[in-house]
VOTI-756396 format. One record per residue (C-alpha): z, x negated, y; residue number from 1; residue in three letters. Coordinates in pm, whole numbers, plus 50000, padded with zeros to 5 digits. Example, Ala and Ser with C-alpha at 12.3 -4.5 7.8 and 13.67 -1.06 7.14 Angstrom:
! residues 2
+-------+-------+-------+-----+-----+
|     Z |     X |     Y |   n | res |
+-------+-------+-------+-----+-----+
| 50780 | 48770 | 49550 |   1 | ALA |
| 50714 | 48633 | 49894 |   2 | SER |
+-------+-------+-------+-----+-----+
***
This chain:
! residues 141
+-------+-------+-------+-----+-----+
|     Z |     X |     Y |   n | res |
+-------+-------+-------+-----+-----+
| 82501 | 06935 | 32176 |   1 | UNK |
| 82844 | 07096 | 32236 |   2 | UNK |
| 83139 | 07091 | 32040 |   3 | UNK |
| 83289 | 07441 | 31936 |   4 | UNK |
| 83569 | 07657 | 31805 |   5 | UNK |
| 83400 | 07917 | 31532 |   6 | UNK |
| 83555 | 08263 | 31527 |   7 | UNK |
| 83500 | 08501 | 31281 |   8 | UNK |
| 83207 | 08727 | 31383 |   9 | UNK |
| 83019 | 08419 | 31446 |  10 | UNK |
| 83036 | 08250 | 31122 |  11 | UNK |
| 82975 | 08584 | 30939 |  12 | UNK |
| 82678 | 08640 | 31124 |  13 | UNK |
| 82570 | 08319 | 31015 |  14 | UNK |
| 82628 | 08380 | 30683 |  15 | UNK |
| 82510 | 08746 | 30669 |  16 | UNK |
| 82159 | 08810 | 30726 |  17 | UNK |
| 82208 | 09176 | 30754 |  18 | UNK |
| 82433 | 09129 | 31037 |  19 | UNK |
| 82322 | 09263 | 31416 |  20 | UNK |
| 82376 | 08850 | 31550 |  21 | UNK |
| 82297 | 08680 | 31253 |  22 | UNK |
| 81953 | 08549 | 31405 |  23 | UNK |
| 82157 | 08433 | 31748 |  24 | UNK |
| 82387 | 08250 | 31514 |  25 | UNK |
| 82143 | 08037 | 31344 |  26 | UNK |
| 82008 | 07958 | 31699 |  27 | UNK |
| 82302 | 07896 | 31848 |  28 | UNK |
| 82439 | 07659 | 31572 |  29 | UNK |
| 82130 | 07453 | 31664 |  30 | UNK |
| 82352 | 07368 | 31979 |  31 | UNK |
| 82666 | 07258 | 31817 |  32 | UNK |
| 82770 | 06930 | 31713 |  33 | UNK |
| 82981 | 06967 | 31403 |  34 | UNK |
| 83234 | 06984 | 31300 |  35 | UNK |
| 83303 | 07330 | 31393 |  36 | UNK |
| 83660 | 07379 | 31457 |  37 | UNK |
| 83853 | 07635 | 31357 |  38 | UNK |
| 84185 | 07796 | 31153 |  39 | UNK |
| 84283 | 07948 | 30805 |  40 | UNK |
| 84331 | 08290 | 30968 |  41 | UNK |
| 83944 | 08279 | 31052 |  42 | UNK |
| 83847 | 08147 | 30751 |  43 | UNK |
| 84043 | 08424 | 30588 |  44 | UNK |
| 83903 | 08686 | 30732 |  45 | UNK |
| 83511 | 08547 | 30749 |  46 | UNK |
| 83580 | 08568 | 30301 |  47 | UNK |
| 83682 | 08929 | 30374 |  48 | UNK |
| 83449 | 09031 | 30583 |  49 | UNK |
| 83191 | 08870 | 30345 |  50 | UNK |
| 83326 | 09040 | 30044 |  51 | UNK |
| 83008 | 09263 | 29958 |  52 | UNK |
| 82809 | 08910 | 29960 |  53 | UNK |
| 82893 | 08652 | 29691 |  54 | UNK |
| 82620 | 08426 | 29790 |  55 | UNK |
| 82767 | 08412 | 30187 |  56 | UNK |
| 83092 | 08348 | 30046 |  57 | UNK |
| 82958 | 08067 | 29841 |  58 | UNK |
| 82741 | 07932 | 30142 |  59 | UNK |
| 83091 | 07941 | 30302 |  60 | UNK |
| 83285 | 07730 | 30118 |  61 | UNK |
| 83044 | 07517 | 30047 |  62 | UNK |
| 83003 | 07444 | 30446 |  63 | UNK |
| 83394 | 07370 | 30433 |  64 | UNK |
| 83319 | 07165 | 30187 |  65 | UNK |
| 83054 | 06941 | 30380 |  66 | UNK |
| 83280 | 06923 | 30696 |  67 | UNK |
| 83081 | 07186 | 30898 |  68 | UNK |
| 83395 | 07372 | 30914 |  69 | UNK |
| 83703 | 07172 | 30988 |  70 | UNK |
| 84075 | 07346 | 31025 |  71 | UNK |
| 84265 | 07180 | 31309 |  72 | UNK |
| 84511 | 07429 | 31349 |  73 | UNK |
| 84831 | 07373 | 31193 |  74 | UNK |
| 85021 | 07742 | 31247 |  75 | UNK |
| 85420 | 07628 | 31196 |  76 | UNK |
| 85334 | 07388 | 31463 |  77 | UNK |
| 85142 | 07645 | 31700 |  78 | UNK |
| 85360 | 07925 | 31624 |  79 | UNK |
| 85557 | 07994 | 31897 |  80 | UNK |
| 85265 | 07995 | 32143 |  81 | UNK |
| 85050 | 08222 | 31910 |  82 | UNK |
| 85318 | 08469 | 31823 |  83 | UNK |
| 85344 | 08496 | 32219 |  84 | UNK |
| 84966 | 08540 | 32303 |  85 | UNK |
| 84991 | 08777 | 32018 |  86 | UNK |
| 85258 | 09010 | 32226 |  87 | UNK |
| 85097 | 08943 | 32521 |  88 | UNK |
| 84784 | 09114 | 32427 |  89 | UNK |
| 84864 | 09342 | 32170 |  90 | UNK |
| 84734 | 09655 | 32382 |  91 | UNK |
| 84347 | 09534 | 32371 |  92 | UNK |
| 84546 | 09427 | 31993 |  93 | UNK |
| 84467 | 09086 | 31940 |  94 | UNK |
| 84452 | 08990 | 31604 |  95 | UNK |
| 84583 | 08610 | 31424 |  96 | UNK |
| 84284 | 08485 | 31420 |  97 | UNK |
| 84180 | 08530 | 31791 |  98 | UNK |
| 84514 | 08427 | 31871 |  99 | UNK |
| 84459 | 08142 | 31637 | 100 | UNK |
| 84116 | 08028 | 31798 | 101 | UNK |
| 84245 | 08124 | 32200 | 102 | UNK |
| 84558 | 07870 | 32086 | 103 | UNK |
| 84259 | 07624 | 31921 | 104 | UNK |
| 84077 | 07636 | 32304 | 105 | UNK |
| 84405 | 07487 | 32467 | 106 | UNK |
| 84419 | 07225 | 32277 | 107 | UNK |
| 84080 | 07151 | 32296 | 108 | UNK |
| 83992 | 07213 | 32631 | 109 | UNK |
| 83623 | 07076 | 32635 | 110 | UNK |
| 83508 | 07309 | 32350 | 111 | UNK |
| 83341 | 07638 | 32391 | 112 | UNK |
| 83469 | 07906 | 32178 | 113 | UNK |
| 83156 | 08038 | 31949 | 114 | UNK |
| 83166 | 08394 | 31884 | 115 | UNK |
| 83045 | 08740 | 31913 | 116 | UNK |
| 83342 | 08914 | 31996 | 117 | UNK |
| 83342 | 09071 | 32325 | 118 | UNK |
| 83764 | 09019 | 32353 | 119 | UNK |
| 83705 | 08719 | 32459 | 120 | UNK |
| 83593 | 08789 | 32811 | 121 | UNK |
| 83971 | 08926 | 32875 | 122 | UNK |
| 84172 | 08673 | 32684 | 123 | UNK |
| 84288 | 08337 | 32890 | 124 | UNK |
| 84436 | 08054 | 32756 | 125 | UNK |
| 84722 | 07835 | 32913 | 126 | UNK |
| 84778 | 08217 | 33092 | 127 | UNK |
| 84503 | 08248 | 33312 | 128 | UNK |
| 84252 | 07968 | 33324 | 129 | UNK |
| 83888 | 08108 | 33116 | 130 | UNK |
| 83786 | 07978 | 32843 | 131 | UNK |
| 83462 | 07875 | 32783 | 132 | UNK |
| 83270 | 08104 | 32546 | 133 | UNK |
| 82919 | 08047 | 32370 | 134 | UNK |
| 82833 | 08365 | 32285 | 135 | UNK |
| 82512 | 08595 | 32267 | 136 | UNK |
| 82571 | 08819 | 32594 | 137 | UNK |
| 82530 | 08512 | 32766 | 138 | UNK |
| 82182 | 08468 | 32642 | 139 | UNK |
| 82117 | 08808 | 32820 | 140 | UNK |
| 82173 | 08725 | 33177 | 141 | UNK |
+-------+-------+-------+-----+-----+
***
């Protein structure tokens, strides 16, 4: 069992059964130890993203609720070094809530970041060091 950062495409393929990873998801979440960490900004934009599915949203908050999902990201704190990962990779753009989790995997160095988006082969936290991802590419080697 590993411990892991959720991002959002990960979560909403959980939650989503329509979605291209959702199957990968439910595997992969076989693998994690919980909680899952992870940010408001992600959280945020998992109930967007699940807008057009009342029952994923439910399932969502009621896995918050339980302690599968656990914030551990306080932003005024973090904010200066998200704001500059932010600038630093606006071009590919990074959004919060990647900046949020990338800022999550420097803190917590020994997690894996759990996702399905593929900006996180580029992105480097504390600069330049990788961070470790568990995502489904990796499944295809």
């Amino acid at each position: 069992m590993r411990e892991a950062i959720g991002d959002t495409g990960a979560i909403v393929a959980l939650l989503d059964r329509s979605d291209q990873y959702h199957k990968w998801s439910l595997e992969s979440l076989k693998t994690i130890r919980a909680p899952i960490i992870t940010c408001e900004a992600v959280l945020a934009e998992a109930w967007h993203l699940l807008g057009a599915a009342p029952p994923a949203r439910t399932t969502l908050s009621k896995l918050y609720k339980q302690g599968v999902f656990k914030v551990e990201l306080e932003f005024a704190r973090q904010s200066e070094s998200i704001w500059d990962l932010l600038l630093k990779y606006q071009d590919i753009p990074m959004d919060l809530a990647d900046a949020c989790v990338v800022r999550l995997s420097e803190i917590f160095p020994k997690y894996s970041v759990w996702t399905v988006d593929s900006d996180f082969k580029f992105y480097r936290r504390n600069k330049r060091k990788i961070i470790p991802l568990l995502a489904p590419w990796q499944d295809e080697r």
